[in-house]
ROVO-657401 format. One record per residue: residue in three letters; x, y, z of N, C-alpha, C in turn. Coordinates in nm, 4 decimals, m for minus. Atoms other than C-alpha are relative to their C-alpha. Layout:
res/nu/nv/nw/cau/cav/caw/cu/cv/cw
ALA/X/Y/Z/X/Y/Z/X/Y/Z
...
//
This chain:
res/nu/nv/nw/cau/cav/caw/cu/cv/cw
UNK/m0.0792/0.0930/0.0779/m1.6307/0.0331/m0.0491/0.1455/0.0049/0.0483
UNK/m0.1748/m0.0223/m0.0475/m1.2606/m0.0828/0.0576/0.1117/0.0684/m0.0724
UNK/m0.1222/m0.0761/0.0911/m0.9491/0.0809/m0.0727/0.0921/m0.1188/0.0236
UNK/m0.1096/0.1003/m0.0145/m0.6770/m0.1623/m0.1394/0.1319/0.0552/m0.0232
UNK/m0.1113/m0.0543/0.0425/m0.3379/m0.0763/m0.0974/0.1211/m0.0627/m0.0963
UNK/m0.1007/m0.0041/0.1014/m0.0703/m0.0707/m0.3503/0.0617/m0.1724/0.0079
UNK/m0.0651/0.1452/m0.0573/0.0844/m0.4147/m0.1758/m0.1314/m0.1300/0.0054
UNK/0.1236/0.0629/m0.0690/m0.2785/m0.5509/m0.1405/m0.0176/m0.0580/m0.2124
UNK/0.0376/m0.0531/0.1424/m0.3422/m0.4640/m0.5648/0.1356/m0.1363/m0.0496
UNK/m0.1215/0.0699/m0.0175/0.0388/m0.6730/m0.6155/m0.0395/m0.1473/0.0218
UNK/0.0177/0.1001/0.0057/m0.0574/m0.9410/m0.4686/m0.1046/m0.0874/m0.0280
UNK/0.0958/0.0341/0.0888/m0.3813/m0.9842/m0.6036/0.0248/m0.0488/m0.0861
UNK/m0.0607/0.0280/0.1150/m0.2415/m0.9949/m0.9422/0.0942/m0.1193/m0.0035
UNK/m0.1184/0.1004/m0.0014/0.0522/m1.2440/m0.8188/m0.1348/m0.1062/m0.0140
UNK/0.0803/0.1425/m0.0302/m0.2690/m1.4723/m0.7234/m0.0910/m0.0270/m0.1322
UNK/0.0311/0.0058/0.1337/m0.4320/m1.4094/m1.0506/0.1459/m0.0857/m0.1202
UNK/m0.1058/0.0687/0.0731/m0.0995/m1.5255/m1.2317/0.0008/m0.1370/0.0566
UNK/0.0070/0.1670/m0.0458/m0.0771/m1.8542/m1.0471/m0.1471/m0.0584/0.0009
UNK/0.1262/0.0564/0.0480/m0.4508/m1.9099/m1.1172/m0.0323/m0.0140/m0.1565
UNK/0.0543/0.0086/0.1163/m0.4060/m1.8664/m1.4908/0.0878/m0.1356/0.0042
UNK/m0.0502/0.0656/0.0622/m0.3393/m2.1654/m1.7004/0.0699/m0.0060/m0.1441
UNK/m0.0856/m0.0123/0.1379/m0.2144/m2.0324/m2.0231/m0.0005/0.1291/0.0398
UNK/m0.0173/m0.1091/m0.0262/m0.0847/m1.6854/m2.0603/m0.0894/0.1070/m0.0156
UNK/0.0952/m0.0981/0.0419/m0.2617/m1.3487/m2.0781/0.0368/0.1488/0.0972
UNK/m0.0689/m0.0971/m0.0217/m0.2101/m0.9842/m2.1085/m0.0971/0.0918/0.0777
UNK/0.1081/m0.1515/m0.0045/m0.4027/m0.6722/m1.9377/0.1079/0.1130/0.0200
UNK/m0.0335/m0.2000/m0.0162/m0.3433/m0.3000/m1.9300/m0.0830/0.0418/0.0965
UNK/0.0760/m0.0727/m0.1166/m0.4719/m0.1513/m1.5828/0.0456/0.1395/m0.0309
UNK/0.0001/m0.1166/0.0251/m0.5551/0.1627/m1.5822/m0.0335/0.0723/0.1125
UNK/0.0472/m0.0517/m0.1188/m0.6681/0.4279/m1.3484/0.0518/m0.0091/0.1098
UNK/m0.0362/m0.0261/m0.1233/m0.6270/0.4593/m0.9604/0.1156/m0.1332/0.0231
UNK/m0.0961/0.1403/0.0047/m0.4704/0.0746/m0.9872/0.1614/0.0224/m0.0750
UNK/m0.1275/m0.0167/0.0548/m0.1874/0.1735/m1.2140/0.0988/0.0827/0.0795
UNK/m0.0833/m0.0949/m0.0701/m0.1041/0.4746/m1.0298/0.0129/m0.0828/0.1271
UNK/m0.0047/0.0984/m0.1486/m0.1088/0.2520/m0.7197/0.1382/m0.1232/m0.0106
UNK/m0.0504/0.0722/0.0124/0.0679/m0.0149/m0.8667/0.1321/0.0677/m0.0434
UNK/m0.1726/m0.0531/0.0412/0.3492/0.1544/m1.0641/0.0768/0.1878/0.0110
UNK/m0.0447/m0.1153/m0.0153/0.3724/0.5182/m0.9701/0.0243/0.0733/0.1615
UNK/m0.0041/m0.0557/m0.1371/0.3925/0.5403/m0.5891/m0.1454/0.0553/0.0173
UNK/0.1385/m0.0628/m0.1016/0.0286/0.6383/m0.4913/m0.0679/m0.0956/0.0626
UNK/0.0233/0.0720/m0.0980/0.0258/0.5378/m0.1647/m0.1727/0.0071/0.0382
UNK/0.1005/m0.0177/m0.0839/m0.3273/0.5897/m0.0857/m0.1148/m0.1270/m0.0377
UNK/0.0572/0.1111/0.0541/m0.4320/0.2847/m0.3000/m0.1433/0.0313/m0.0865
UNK/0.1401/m0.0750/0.0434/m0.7855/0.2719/m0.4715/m0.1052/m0.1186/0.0079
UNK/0.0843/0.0613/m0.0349/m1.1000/0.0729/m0.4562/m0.0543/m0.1402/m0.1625
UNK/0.0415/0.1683/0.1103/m1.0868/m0.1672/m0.7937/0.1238/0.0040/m0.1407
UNK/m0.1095/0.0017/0.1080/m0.8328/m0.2770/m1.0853/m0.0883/0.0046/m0.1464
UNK/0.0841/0.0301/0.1175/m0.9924/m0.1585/m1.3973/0.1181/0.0154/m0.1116
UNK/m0.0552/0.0248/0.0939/m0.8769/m0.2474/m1.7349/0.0020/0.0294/m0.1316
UNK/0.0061/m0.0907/0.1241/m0.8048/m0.1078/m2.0946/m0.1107/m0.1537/m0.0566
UNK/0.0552/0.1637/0.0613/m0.8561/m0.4976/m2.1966/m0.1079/m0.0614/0.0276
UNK/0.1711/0.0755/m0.0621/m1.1706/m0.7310/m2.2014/0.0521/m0.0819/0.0923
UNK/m0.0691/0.0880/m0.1017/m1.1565/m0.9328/m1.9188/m0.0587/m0.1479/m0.0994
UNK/0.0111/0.1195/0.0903/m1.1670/m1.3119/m2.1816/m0.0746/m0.0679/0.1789
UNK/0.0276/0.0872/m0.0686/m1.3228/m1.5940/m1.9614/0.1049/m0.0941/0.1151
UNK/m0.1152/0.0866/m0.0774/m0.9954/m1.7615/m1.8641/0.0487/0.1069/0.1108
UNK/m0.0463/m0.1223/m0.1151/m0.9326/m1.4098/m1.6672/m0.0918/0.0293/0.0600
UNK/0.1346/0.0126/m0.0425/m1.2833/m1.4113/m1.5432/0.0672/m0.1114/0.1335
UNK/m0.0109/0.1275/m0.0834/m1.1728/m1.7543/m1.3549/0.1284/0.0382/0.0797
UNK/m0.1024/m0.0347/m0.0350/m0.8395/m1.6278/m1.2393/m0.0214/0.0782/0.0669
UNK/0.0248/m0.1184/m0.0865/m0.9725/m1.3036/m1.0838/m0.0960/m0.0479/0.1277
UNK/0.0789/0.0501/m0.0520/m1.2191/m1.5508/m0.8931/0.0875/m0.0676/0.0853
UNK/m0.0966/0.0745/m0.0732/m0.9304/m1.8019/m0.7681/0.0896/0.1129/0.0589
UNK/m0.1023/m0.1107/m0.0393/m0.7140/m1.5103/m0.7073/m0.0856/0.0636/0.1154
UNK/0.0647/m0.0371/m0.0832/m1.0359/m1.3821/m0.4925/0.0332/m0.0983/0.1538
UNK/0.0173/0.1185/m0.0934/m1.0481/m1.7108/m0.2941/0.1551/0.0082/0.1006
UNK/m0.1654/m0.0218/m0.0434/m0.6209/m1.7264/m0.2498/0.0306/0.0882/0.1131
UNK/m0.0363/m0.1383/m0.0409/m0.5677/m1.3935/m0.1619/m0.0767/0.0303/0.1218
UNK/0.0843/m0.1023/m0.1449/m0.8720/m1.3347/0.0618/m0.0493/0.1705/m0.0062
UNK/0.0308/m0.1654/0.0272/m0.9425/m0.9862/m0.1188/m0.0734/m0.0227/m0.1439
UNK/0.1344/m0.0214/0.1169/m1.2376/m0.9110/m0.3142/0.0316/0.1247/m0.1215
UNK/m0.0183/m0.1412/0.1116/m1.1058/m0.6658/m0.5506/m0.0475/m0.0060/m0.1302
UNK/0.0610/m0.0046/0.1506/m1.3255/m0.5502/m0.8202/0.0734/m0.0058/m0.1097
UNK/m0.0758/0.0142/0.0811/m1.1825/m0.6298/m1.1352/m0.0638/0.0328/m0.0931
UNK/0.0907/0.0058/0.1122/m1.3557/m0.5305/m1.4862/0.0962/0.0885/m0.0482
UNK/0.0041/m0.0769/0.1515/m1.2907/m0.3516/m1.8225/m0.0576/0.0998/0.0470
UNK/0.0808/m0.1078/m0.0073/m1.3383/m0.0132/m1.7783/m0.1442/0.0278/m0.1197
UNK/0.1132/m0.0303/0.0893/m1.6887/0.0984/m1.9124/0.0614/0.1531/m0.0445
UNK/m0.0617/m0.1275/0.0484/m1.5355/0.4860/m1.9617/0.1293/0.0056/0.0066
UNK/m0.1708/m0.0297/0.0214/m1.2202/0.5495/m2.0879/0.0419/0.0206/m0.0927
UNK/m0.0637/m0.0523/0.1352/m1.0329/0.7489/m2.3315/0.1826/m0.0309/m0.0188
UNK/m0.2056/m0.0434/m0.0215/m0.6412/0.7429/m2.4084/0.0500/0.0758/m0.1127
UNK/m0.0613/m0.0539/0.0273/m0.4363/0.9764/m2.5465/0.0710/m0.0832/m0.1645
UNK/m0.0150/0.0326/0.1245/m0.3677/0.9479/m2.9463/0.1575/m0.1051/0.0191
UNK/m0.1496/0.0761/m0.0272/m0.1111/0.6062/m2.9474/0.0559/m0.0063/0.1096
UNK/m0.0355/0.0137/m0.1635/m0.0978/0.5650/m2.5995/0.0767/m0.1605/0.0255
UNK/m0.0729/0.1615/m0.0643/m0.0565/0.1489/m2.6251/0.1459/0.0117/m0.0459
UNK/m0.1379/0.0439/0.1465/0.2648/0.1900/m2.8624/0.0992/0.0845/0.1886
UNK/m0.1170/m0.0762/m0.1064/0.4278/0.3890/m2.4716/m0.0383/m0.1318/0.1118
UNK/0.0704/0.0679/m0.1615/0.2332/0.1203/m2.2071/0.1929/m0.0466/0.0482
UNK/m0.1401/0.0544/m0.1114/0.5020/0.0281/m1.9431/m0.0172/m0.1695/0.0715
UNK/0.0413/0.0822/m0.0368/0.5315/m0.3193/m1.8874/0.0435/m0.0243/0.1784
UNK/m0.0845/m0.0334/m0.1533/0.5405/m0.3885/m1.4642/m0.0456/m0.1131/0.0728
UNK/0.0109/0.1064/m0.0686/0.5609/m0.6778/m1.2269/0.0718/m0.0694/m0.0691
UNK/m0.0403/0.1527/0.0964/0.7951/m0.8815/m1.4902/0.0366/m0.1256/0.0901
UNK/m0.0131/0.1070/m0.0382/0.8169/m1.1259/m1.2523/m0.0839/m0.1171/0.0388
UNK/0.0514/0.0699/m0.0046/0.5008/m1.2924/m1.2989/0.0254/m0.0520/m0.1250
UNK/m0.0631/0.0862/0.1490/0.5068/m1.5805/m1.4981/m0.1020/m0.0134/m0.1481
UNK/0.1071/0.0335/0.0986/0.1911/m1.6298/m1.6988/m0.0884/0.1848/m0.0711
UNK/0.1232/m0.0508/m0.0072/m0.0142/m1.3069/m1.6465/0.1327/0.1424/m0.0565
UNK/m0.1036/m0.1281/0.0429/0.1757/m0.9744/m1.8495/m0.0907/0.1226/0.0400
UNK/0.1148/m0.1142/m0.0285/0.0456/m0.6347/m1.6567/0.1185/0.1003/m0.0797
UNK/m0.0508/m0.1513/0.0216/0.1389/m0.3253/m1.8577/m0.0702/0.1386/0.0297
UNK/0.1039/m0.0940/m0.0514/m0.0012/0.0331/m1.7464/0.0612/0.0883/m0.1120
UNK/m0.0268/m0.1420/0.0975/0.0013/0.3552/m1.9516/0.1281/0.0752/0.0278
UNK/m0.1225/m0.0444/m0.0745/0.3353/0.5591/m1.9227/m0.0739/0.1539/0.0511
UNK/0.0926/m0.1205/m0.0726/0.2595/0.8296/m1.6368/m0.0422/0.1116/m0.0743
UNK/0.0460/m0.1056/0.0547/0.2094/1.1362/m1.8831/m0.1455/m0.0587/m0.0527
UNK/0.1394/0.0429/0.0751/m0.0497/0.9198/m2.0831/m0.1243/m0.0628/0.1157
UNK/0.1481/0.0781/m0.1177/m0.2519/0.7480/m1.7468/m0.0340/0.2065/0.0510
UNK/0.0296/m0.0502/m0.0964/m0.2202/1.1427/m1.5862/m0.1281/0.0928/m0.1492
UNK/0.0833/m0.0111/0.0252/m0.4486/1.2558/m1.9067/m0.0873/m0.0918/m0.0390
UNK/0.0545/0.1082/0.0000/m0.6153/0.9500/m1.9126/m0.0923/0.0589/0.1006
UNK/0.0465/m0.0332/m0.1165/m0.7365/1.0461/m1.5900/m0.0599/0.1773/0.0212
UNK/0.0378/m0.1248/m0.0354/m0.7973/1.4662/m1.6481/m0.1736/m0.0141/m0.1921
UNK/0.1426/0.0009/0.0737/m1.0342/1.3170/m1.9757/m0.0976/m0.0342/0.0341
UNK/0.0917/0.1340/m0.0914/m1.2230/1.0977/m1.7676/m0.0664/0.1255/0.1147
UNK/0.0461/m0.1617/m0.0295/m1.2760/1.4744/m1.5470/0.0392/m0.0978/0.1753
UNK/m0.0738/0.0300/m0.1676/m1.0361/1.2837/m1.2054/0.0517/0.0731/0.0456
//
């Protein structure tokens, strides 16, 4: 399976924002967050999400496939715990898309996010 790097993950998401038509929020989590907002260069192999992926983000992650030219798995994590009141810290990042709001966990809460999960 590919690894996508940090710049690869970025602009995915940019192509997901210009494929939505009304707004919408996710929370990435996992190897993607740390990729996206904490410097880990080594990238990771899919953007999973606290949030359901709704239908209108279903279609966006599809056009954003096409755009972009990168297949990056996208889904709702099936396992995942967070840390008691974790959303009330999320970090919002990329504010410069227009439609699509990504927030990630703040690093203390993604790095046991990630030691419950046994990463």
């Amino acid at each position: 399976m590919r690894v996508y790097t940090p710049a690869e993950l970025r602009r995915f998401l940019a192509g997901m924002d210009k494929a939505l038509e009304h707004p919408a929020e996710i929370v990435v989590i996992g190897g993607a967050a740390a990729a996206i907002e904490y410097g880990v260069a080594s990238g990771t192999r899919d953007i999973d999400t606290w949030t359901r992926v709704h239908a209108d983000l279903a279609v966006a992650v599809e056009r954003a496939r096409q755009t972009t030219g990168l297949a990056v798995p996208f889904a709702q994590s099936g396992v995942a715990d967070g840390p008691h009141d974790f959303e009330s810290r999320l970090e919002r990042v990329l504010p410069r898309l227009r439609r699509l709001k990504v927030s990630v966990p703040e690093k203390h809460d993604l790095v046991l996010m990630k030691v419950l999960r046994g990463d």
